[in-house]
N, C-alpha and C positions, 0 to 999 in steps of 0.2 A: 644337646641333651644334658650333660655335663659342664660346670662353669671353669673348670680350673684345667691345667696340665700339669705333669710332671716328667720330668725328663732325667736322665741319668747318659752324661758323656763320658763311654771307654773310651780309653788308652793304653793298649798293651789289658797288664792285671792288675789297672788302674781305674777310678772313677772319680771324676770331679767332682768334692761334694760342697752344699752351703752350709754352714753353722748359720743357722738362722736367728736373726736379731729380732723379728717379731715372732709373733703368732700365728696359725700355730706352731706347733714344735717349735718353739722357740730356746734356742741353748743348744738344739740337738741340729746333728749334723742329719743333712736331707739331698734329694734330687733338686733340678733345675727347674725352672717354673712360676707359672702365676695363671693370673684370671684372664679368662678367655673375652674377647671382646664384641660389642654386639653384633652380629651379624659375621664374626671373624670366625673359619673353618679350624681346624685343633692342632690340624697339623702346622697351618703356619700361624697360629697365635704360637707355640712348640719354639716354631725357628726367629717367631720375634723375641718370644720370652731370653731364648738362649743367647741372642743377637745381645740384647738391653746388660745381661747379666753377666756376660762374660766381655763384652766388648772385644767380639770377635769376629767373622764370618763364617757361620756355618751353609754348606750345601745342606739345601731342601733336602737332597735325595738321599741321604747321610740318615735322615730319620726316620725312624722305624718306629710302627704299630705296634702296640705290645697289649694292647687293648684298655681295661680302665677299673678302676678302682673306688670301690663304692663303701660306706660305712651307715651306720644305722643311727648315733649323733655321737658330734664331735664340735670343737671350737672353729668352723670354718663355716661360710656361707655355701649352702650347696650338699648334698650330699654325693659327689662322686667327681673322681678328676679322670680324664685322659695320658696314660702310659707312653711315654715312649724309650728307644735305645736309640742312641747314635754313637758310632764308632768312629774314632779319629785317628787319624796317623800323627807322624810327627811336624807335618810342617802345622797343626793346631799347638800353638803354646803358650802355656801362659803361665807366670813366673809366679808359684804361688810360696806362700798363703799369700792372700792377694785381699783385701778390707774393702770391701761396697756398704753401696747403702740397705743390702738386703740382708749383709753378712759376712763372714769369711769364707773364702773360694779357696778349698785345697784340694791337692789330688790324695785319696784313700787308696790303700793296698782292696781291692775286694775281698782278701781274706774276712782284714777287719773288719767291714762293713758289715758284713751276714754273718756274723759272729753272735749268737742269739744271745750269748753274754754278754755284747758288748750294747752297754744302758746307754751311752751316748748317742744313738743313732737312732731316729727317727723307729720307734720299736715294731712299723709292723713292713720295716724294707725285708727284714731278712727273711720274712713267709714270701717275697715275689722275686726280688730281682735275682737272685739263684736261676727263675725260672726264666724271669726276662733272657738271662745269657744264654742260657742251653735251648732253648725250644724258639722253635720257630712260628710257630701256635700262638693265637690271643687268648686272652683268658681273663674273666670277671673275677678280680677277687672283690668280697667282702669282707669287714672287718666288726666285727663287734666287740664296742666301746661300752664301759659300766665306768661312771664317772673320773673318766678322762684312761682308764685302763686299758689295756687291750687283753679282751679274753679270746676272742675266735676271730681268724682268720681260713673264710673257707676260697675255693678255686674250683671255676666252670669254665669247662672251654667254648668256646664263641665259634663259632658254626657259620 
């Protein structure tokens, strides 16, 4: 239904994140993720994407549904990506800040992340992944964009 994923890997009260070197969000630090592929199911385009970008091995089972995320226009192809949380322990590691081709790879405090002040970050994480962590629940957020802004982010839960 959705062309993209986005993924967010805990550690502790940690979250991997990309400073992403394209578009969108480009400059701002973001989740894990890309374009899903033809005929490719979301959850494991999810465990390819995170595979390619972290150069690691992540467990399928490791990845959780968090439901999905839709906007009304934005600089991306597609109107809506697929959420997910995966939780990591310590034998996941990876020696960051770490330079790909997609970006830089660091671990964030979560504080910082959902710090509505904080303009560096990807500005519509801190309206979900709060929620992503505590609830168990999926949920549709939509986001509404006024040229490239973000004014409204609403949240339906998925039944």
């Amino acid at each position: 239904m959705y062309n993209y994923t986005l993924g967010f890997i805990k550690y502790q009260d940690h979250i991997l994140m990309l400073n992403r070197a394209k578009q969108p969000w480009m400059g701002c630090w973001n989740g894990l993720g890309g374009k899903i592929k033809k005929g490719e199911d979301p959850l494991f385009s999810m465990h390819r994407e995170l595979e390619e970008e972290t150069g690691m091995t992540i467990d399928v089972a490791s990845i959780q549904s968090c439901g999905y995320l839709t906007w009304n226009s934005f600089d991306a192809n597609g109107q809506g990506l697929y959420l997910f949380l995966i939780e990591v322990d310590e034998t996941f590691i990876i020696k960051t800040p770490l330079e790909t081709d997609e970006g830089i790879l660091d671990w964030k405090k979560i504080d910082w992340i959902v710090d509505p002040d904080n303009l560096g970050v990807a500005h519509n994480i801190h309206h979900f992944l709060p929620v992503m962590l505590s609830s168990e629940d999926n949920y549709h957020y939509h986001c509404t964009f006024e040229d490239n802004t973000l004014i409204s982010v609403t949240k339906e839960i998925i039944l």
